[in-house]
NUKOL-628328 format. One record per residue: residue in one letter; z, x, y of N, C-alpha, C in turn. Coordinates in Angstrom, 2 decimals. Example, Ala and Ser with C-alpha at 12.3 -4.5 7.8 and 13.67 -1.06 7.14 Angstrom:
- res|n_z|n_x|n_y|ca_z|ca_x|ca_y|c_z|c_x|c_y
- A|7.80|13.19|-5.69|7.80|12.30|-4.50|7.80|13.20|-3.30
- S|7.08|12.85|-2.25|7.14|13.67|-1.06|7.87|12.90|0.03
This chain:
- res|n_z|n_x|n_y|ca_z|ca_x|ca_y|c_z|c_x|c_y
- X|-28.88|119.04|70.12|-28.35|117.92|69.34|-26.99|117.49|69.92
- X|-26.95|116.28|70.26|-25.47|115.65|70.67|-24.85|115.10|69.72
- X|-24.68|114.89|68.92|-24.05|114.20|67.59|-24.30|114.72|66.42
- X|-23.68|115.07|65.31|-23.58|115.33|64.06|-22.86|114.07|63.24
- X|-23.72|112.81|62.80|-22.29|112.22|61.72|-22.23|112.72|60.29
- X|-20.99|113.36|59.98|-20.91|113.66|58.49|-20.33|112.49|57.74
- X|-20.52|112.23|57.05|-20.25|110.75|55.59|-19.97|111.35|54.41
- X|-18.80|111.66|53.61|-18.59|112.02|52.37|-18.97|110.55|51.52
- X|-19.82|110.60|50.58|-19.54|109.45|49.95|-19.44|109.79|48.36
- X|-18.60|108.23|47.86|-18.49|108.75|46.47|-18.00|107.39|45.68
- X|-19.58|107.04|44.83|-19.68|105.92|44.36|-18.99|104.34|45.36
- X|-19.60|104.92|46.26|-19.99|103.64|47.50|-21.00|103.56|48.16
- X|-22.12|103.36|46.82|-23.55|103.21|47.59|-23.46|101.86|48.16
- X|-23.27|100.52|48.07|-23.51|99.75|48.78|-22.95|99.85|50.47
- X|-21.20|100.29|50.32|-20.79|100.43|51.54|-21.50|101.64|52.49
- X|-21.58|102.93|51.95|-22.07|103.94|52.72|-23.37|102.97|52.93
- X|-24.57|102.64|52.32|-25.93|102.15|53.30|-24.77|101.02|54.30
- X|-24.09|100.25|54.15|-23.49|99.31|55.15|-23.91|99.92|56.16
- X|-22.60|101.54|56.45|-22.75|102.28|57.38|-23.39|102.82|57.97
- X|-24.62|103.16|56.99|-25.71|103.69|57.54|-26.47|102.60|58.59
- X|-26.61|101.33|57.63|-27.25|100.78|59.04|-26.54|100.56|59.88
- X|-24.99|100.22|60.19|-24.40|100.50|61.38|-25.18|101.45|62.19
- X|-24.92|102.28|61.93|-25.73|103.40|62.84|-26.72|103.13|63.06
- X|-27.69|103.15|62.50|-29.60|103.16|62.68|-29.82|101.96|63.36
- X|-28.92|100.95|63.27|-29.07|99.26|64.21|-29.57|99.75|65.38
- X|-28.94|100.64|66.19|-28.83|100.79|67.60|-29.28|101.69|68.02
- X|-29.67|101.82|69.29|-30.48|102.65|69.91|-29.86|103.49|70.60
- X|-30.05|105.05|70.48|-29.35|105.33|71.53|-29.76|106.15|72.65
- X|-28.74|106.45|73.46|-29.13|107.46|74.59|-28.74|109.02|74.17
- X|-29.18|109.41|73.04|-28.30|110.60|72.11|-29.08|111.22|71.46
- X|-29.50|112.71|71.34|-29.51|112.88|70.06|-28.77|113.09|69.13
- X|-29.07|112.41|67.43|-28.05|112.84|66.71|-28.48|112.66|65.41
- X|-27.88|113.68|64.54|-28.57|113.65|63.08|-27.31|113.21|62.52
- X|-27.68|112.80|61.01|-26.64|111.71|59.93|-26.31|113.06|58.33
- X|-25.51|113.43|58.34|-25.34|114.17|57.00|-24.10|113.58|55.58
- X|-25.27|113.24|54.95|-24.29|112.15|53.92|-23.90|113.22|52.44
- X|-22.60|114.00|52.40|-22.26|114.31|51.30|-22.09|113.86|50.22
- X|-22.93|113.71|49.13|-22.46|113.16|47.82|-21.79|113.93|46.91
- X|-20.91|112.98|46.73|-20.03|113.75|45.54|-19.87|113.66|44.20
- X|-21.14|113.91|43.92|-21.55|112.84|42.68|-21.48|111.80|41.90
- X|-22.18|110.84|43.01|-21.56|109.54|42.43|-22.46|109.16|41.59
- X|-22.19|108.38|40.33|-22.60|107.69|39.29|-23.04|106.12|39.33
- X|-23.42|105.82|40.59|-23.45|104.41|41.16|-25.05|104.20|41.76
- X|-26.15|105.33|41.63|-27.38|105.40|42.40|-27.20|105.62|43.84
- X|-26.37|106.17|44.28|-26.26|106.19|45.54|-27.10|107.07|46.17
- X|-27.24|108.40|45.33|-28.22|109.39|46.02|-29.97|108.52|45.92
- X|-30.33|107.88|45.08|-31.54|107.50|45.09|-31.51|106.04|45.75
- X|-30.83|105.63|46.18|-31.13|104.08|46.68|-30.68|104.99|48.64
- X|-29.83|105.98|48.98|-29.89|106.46|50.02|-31.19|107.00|50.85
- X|-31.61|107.94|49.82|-32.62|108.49|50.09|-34.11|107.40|50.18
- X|-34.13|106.24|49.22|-34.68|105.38|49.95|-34.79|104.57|51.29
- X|-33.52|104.06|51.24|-33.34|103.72|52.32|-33.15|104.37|53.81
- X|-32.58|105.71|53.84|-32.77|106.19|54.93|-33.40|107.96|54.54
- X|-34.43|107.97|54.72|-35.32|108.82|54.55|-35.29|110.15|55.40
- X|-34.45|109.49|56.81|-34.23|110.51|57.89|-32.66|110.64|57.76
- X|-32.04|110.76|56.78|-31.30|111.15|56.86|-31.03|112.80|55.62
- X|-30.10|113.73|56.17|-29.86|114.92|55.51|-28.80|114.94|54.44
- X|-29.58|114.24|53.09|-28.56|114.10|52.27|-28.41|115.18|51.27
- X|-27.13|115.30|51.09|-26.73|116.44|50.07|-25.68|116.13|49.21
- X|-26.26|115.77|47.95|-26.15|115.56|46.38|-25.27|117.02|46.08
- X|-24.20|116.54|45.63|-23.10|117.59|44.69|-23.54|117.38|43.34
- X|-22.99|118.94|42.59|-22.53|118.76|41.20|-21.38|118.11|40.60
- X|-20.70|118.58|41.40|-19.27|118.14|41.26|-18.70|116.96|42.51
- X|-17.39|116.47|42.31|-16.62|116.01|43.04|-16.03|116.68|43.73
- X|-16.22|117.29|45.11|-15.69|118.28|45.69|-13.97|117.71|46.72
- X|-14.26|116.90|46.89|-13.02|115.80|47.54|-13.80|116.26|48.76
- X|-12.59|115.40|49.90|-13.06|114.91|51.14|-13.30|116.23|52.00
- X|-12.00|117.32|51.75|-12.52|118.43|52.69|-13.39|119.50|52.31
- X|-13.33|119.44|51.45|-14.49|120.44|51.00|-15.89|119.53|51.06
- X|-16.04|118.65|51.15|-17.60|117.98|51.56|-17.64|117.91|52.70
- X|-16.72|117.58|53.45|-17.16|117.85|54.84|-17.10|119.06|55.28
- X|-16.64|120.22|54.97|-16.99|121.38|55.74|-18.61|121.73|54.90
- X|-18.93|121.39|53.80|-20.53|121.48|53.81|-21.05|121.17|54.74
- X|-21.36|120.11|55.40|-22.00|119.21|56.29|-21.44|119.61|57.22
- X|-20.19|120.52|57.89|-19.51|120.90|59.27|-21.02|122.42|58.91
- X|-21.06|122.97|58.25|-21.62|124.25|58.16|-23.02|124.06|58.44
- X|-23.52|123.03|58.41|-25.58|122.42|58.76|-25.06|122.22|59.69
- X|-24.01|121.25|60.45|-24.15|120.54|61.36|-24.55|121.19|62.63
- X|-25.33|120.84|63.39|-26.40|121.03|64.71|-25.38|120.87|65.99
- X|-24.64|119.77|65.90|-24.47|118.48|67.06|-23.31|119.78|67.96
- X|-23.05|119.08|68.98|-22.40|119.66|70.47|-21.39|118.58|69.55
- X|-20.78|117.67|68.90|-19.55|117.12|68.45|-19.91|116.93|66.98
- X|-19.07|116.53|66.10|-19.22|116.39|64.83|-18.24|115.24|64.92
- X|-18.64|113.82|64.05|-17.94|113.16|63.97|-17.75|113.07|62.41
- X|-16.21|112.72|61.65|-16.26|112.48|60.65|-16.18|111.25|60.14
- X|-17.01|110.72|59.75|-17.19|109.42|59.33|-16.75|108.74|57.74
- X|-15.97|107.89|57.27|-15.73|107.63|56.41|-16.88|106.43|55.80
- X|-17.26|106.73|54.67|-18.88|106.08|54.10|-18.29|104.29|53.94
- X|-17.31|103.75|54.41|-16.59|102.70|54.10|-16.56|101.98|55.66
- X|-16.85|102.35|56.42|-16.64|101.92|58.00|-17.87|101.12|58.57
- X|-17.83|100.34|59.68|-18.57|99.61|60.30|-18.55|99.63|61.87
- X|-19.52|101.41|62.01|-19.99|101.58|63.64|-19.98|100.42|64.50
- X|-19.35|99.72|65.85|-19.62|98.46|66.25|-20.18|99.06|67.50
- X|-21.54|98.39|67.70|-21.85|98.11|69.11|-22.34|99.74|69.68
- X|-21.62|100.14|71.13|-22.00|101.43|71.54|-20.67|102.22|71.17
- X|-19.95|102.27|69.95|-19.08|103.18|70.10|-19.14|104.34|69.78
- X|-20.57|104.83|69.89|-20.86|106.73|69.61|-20.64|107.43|71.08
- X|-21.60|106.29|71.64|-22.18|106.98|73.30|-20.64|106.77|73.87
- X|-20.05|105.31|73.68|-18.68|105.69|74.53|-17.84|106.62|74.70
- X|-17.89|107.16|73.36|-16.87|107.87|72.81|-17.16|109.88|73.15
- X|-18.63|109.83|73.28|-19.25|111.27|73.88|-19.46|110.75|75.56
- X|-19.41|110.01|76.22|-19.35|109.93|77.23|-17.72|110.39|77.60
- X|-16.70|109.94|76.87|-16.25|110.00|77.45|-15.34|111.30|77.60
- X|-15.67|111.93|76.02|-15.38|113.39|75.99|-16.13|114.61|77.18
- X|-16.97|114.12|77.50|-18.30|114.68|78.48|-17.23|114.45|79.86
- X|-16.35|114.08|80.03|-15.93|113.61|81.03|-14.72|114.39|80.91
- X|-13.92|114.34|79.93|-12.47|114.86|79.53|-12.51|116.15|78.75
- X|-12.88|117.27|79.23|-12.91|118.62|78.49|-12.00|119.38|78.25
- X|-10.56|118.58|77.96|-9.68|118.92|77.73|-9.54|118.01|76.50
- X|-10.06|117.37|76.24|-9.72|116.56|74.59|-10.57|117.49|73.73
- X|-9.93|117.44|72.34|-10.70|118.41|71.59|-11.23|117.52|70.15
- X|-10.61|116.14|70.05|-10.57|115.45|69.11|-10.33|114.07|69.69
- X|-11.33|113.38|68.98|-11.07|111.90|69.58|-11.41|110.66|68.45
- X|-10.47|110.01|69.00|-10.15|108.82|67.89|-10.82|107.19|68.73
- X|-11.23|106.41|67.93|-12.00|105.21|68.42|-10.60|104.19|67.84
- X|-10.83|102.63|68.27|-9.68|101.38|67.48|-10.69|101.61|66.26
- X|-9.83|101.57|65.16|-9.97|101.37|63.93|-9.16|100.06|63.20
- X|-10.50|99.26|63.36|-9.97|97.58|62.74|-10.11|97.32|61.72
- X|-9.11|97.06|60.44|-9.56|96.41|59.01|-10.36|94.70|58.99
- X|-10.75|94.53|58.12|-11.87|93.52|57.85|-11.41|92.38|58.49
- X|-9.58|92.29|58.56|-9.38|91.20|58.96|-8.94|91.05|60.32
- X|-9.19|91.81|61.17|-9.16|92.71|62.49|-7.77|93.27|63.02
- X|-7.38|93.00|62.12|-5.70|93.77|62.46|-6.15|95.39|62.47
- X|-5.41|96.34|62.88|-5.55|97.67|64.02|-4.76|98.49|62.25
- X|-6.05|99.42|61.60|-5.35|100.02|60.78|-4.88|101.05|61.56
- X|-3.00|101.08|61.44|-2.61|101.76|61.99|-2.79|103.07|61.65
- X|-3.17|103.85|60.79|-3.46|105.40|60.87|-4.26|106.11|62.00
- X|-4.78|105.00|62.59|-5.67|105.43|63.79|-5.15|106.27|64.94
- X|-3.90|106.09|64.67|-3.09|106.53|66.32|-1.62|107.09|65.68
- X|-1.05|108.10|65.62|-0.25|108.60|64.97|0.43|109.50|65.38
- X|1.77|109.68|65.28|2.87|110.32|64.86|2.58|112.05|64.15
- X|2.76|113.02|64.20|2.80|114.49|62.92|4.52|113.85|62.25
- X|3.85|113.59|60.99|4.93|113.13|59.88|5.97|114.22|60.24
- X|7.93|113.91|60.15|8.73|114.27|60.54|9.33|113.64|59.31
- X|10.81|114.39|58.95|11.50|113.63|57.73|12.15|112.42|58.47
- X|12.64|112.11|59.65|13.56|111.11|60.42|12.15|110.24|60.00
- X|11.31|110.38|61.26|9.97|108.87|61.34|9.74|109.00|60.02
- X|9.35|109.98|59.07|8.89|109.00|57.75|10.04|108.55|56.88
- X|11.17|108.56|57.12|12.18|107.61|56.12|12.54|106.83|57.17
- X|12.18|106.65|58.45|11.96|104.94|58.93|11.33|103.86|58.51
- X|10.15|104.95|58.00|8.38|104.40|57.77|9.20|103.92|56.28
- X|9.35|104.54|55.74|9.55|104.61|53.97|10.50|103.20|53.65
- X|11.32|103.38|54.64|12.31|102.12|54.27|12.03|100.92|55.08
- X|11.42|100.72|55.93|10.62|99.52|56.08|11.04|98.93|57.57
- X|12.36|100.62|58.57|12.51|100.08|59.48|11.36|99.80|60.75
- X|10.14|100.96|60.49|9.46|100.77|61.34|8.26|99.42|61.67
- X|8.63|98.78|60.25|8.13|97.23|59.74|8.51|96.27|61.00
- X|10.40|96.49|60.62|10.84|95.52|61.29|11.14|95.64|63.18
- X|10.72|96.75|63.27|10.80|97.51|64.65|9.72|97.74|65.17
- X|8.78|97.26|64.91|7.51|97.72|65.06|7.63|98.53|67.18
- X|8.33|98.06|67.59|8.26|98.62|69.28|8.87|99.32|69.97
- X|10.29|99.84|68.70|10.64|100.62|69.25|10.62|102.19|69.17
- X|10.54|102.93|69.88|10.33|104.06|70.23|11.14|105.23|68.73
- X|12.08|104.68|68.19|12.85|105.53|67.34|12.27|104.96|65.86
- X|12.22|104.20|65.86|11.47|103.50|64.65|10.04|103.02|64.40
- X|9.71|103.43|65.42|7.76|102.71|65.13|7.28|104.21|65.47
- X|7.70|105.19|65.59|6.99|106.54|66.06|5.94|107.28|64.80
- X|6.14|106.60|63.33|5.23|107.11|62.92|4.11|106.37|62.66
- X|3.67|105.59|62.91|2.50|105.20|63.99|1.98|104.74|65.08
- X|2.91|105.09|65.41|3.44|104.95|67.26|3.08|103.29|67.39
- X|3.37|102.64|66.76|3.74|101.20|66.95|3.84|100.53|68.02
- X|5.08|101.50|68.95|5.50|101.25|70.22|4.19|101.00|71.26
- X|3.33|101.83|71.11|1.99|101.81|72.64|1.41|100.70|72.29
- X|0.27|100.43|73.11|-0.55|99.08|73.46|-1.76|99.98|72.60
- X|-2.36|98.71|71.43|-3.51|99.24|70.62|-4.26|99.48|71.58
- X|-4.52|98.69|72.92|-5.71|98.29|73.62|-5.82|99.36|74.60
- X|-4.65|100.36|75.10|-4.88|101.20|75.70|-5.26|102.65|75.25
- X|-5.69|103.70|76.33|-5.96|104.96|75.85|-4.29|105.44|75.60
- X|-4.44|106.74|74.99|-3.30|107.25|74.31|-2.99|108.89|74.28
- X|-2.33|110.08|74.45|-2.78|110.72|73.97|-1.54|110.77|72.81
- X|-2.22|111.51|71.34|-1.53|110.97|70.54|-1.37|112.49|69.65
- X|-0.36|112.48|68.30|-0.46|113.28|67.78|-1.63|113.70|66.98
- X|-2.24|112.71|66.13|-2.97|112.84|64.69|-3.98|111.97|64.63
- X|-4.81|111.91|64.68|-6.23|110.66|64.00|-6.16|110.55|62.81
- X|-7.11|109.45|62.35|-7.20|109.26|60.47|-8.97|109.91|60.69
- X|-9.25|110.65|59.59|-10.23|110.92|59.14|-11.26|110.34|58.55
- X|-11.10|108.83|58.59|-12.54|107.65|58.68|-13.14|107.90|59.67
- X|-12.78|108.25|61.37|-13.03|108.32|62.10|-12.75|109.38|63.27
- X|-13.22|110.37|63.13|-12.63|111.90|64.07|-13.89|112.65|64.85
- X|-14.16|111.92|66.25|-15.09|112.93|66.36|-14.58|114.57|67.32
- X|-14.95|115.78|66.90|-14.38|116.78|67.32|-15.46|117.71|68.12
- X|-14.77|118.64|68.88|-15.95|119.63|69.43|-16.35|120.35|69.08
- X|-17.58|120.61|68.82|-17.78|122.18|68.16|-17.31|123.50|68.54
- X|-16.68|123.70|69.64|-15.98|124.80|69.61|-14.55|124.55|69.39
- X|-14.10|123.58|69.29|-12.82|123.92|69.26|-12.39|123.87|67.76
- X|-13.62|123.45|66.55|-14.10|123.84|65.71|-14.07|125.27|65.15
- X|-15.11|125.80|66.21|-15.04|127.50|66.17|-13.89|127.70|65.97
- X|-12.84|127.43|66.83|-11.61|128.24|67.31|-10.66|127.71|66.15
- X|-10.48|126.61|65.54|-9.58|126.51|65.06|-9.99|126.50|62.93
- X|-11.16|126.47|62.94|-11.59|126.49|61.54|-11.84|125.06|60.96
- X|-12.53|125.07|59.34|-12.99|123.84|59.26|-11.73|123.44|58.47
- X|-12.10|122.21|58.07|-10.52|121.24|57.13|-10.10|122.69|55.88
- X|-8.83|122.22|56.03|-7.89|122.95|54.89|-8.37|122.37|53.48
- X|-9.36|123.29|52.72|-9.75|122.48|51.65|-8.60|122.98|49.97
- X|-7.63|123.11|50.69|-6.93|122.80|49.58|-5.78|121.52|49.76
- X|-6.43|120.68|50.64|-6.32|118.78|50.60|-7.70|118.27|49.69
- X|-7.37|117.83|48.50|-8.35|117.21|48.18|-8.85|115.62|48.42
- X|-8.03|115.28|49.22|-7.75|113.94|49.79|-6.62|113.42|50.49
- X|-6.75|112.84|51.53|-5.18|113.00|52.38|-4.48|113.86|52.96
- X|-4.29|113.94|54.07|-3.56|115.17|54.68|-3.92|115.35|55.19
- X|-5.60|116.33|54.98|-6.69|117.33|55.69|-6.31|116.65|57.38
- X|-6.20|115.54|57.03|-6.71|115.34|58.91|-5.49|115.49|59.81
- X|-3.96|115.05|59.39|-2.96|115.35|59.68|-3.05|116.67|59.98
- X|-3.45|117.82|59.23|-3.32|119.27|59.21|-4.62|120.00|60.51
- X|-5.28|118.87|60.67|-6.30|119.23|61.30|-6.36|119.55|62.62
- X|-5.40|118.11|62.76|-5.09|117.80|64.12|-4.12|118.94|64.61
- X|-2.93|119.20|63.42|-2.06|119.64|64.09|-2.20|121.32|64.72
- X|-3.67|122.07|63.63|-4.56|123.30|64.44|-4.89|123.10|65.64
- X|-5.81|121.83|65.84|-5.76|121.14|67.49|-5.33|121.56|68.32
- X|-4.20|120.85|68.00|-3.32|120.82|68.97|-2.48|121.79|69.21
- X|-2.20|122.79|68.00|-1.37|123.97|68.41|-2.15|124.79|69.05
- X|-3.84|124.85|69.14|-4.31|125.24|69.92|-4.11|125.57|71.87
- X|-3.73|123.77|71.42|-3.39|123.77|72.87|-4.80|122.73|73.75
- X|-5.31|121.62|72.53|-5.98|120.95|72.94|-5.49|119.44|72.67
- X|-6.09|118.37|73.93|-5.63|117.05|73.02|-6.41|116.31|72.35
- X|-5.51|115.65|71.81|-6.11|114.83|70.57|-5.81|113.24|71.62
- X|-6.68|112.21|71.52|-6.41|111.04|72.09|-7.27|110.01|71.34
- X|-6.27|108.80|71.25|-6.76|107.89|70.81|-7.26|107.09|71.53
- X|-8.79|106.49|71.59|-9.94|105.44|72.62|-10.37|104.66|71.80
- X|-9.23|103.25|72.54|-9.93|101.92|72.05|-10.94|101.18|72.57
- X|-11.39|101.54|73.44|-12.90|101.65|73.94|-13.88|101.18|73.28
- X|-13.77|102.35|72.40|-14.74|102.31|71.25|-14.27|101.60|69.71
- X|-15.12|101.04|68.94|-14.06|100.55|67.96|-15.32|100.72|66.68
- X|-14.60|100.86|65.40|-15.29|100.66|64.14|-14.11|99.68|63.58
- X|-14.82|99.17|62.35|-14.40|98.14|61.06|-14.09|99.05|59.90
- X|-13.55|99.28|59.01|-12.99|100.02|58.14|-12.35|99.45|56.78
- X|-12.94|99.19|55.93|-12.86|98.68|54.43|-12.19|99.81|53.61
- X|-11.02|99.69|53.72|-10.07|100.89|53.50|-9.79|101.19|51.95
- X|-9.72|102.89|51.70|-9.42|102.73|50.26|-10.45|103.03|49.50
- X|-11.92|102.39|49.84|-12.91|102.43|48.98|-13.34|103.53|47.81
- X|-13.10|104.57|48.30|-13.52|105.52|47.15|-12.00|106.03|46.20
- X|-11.46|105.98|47.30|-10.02|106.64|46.51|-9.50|105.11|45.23
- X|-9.75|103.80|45.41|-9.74|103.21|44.56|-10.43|103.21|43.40
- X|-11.81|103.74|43.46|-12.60|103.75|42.53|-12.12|105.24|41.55
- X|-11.46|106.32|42.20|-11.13|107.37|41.64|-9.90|107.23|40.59
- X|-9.09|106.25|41.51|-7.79|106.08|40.17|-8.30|105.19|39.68
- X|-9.14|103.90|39.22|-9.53|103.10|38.28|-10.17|104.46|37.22
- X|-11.34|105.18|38.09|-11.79|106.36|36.54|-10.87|107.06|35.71
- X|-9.85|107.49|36.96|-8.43|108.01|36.01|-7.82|107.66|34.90
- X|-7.84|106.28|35.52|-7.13|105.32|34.62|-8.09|105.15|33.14
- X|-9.14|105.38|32.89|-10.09|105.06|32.05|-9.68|105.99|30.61
């Protein structure tokens, strides 16, 4: 198996099938299986999924487990020579699976790899390419100099602002809509810290990575669409209830 995609989803049945057919559109030169964590959503998602994609390995929670603890379910089945983590809110474009394992197949010194991650209105969500949060870069970030600085090197560093979206990178941190990783370096470094129940995990993820002593790089090469927010909005509206 060359691919593993894991999908936490949670009460985003319409967007997760989006994603799904992202994927299934295209053909590839790959093998690769799809593992969609539900976290019990209250929206039909497990039964309109399982309709719709029949070949896929879905696994229905009791509970709301949050983001890292559903994906190390689905890291623990997963088959694939990479595991990508997929956020159930995103829009696979074109060949950006095969680019993106081609090009790890090539670079066996990356241990984690990041694709352009574009919001709906194609501006570059910057979490894609990142900075390990520091108290200096995030009270740049916080007060709005890295807004107005977007290029320079002392003030745009926590999302590295400064580089060219369009080029490769090697970088500190990926966002966790989009992370595909190796399975051994997996082995070696363990699955997400599941005492992040949302946010963080991937910051923390990277930074095992990399203290490993592997890189992490960002490839705009490859690109997904990303409808940001989706579940974590629906969680504080229930809060709010």
């Amino acid at each position: 198996m060359d691919l593993s995609i894991i999908i936490v989803s949670y009460n985003t049945c319409q967007l997760t099938i989006q994603t799904l057919n992202s994927i299934y559109k295209n053909r590839y030169n790959l093998l690769l299986e799809t593992i969609v964590v539900d976290n019990n959503s209250n929206d039909e998602s497990v039964t309109k999924i399982k309709e719709a994609f029949p070949q896929v390995n879905l696994l229905p929670q009791k509970n709301n487990l949050g983001f890292s603890k559903a994906n190390n379910v689905a890291i623990r089945q997963a088959k694939g020579k990479y595991i990508l983590l997929l956020n159930s809110d995103t829009i696979v474009v074109d060949d950006c699976l095969e680019k993106c394992i081609k090009y790890l197949d090539k670079n066996k010194d990356i241990g984690a790899l990041g694709c352009k991650v574009v919001l709906p209105d194609g501006s570059l969500d910057k979490a894609c390419k990142r900075s390990f949060p520091t108290p200096e870069n995030s009270f740049y970030h916080a007060i709005g100099l890295a807004k107005l600085f977007p290029k320079s090197k002392k003030f745009g560093s926590y999302n590295l602002t400064y580089l060219d979206e369009d080029q490769i990178h090697e970088v500190d941190c990926l966002v966790g809509a989009f992370m595909m990783v190796r399975r051994e370096v997996i082995e070696q470094v363990g699955l997400l810290d599941e005492k992040y129940f949302m946010y963080g995990e991937d910051i923390d993820w990277c930074y095992r990575i990399k203290k490993a002593g592997w890189k992490i790089v960002y490839y705009p090469e490859a690109k997904i669409i990303h409808y940001k927010g989706s579940s974590s909005k629906k969680k504080k509206m229930e809060d709010n209830l």
